[in-house]
ZAMARGU-4260 file (C-alpha; in steps of 0.2 Angstrom, whole numbers, plus 5000, padded with zeros to 4 digits):
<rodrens>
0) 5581/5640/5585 | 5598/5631/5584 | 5605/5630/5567 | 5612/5613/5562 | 5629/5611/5552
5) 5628/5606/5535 | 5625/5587/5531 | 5619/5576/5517 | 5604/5567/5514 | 5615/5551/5514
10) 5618/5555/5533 | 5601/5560/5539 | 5595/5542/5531 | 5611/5534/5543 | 5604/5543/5557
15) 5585/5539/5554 | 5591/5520/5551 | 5598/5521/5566 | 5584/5523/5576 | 5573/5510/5568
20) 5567/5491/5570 | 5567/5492/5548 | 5556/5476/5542 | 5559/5466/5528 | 5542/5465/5516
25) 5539/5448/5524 | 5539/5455/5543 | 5527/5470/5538 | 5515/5458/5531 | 5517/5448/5545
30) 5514/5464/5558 | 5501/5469/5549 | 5492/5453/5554 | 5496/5456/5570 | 5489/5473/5571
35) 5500/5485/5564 | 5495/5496/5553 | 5501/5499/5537 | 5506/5517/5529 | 5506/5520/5510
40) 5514/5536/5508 | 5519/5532/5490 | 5512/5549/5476 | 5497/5544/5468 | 5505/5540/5449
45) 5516/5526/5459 | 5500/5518/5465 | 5493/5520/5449 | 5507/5512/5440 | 5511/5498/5452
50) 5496/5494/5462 | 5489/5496/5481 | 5493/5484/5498 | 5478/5479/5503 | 5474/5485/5518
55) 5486/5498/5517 | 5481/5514/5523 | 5484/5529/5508 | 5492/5545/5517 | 5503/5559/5506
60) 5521/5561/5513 | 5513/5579/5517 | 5499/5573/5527 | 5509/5559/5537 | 5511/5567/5553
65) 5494/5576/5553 | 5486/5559/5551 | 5498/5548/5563 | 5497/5560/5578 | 5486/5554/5593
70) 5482/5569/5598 | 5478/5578/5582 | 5461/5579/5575 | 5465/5575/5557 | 5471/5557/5563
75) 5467/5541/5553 | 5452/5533/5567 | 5466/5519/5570 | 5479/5529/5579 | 5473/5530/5594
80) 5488/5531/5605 | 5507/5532/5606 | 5509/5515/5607 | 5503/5512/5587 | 5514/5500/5579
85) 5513/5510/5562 | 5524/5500/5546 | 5529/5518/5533 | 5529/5512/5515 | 5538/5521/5502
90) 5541/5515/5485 | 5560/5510/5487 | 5562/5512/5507 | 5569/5529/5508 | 5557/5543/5512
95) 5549/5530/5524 | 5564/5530/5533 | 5564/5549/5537 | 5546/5546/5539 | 5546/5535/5552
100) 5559/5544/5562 | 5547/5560/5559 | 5535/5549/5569 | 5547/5544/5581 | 5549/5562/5586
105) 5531/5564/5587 | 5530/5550/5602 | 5525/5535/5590 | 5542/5526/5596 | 5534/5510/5586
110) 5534/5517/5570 | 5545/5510/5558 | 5547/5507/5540 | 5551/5493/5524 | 5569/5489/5519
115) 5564/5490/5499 | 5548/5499/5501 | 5535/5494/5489 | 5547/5488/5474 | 5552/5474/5488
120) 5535/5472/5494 | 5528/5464/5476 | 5545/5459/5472 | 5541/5447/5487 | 5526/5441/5478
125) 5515/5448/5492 | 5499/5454/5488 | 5496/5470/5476 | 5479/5476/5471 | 5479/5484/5453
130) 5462/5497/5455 | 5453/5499/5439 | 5452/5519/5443 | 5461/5533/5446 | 5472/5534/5463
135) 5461/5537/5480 | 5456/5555/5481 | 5467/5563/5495 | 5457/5574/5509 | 5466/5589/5510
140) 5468/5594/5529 | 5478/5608/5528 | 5471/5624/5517
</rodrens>
């Protein structure tokens, strides 16, 4: 394995922005109408505090790639090829942006992510769903 210089986190965000077609809250909403799919990846005491997208797909950070790769058998039923337009929200658009290029790397060219993350999405007055429980249980897929 090649080791890579030193870098910061500041640049690695550059470089993942780079590669990405990043959406403003309004344009996932939109591409979410139109089929894309829509990736919480948000902890569970952030959804608990601020509320759900509907329709939004809950996957941890740690599960992401197990859950978006089409030829994994822990995949959410809606990846079904490479050609999945999958919209990576994070609570203030950062992780989602290394996310996304994570999924970039594993063939899902489409993948992107919110400029803002989920402060932006309600901040935008688009829909949040405040649950009356706990946060979804996750499914652990790794022992």
């Amino acid at each position: 394995m090649t080791a890579h210089p030193p870098t910061s986190v500041d640049t690695l965000l550059d470089r993942a922005r780079a590669h990405l077609d990043r959406l403003a809250p309004q344009d996932a909403a939109a591409a979410a109408e139109q089929g894309a799919v829509l990736i919480d990846i948000r902890y569970g005491a952030l959804r608990d505090r601020d509320g759900l997208i509907p329709g939004a797909h809950i996957v941890e950070r740690n599960e992401l790639e197990w859950r978006l790769d089409p030829a994994g058998g822990h995949r959410l039923p809606e990846v079904t090829g490479h050609d999945l337009r999958a919209v990576i929200i994070c609570n203030e658009g950062y992780a989602s942006s290394l996310a996304a290029l994570s999924l970039h790397q594993l063939g899902l060219a489409r993948a992107t992510d919110v400029v803002g993350g989920f402060q932006a999405w309600r901040a935008a007055g688009l829909p949040v769903e405040h649950p009356t429980s706990v946060s979804v249980p996750a499914r652990s897929i790794a022992g």
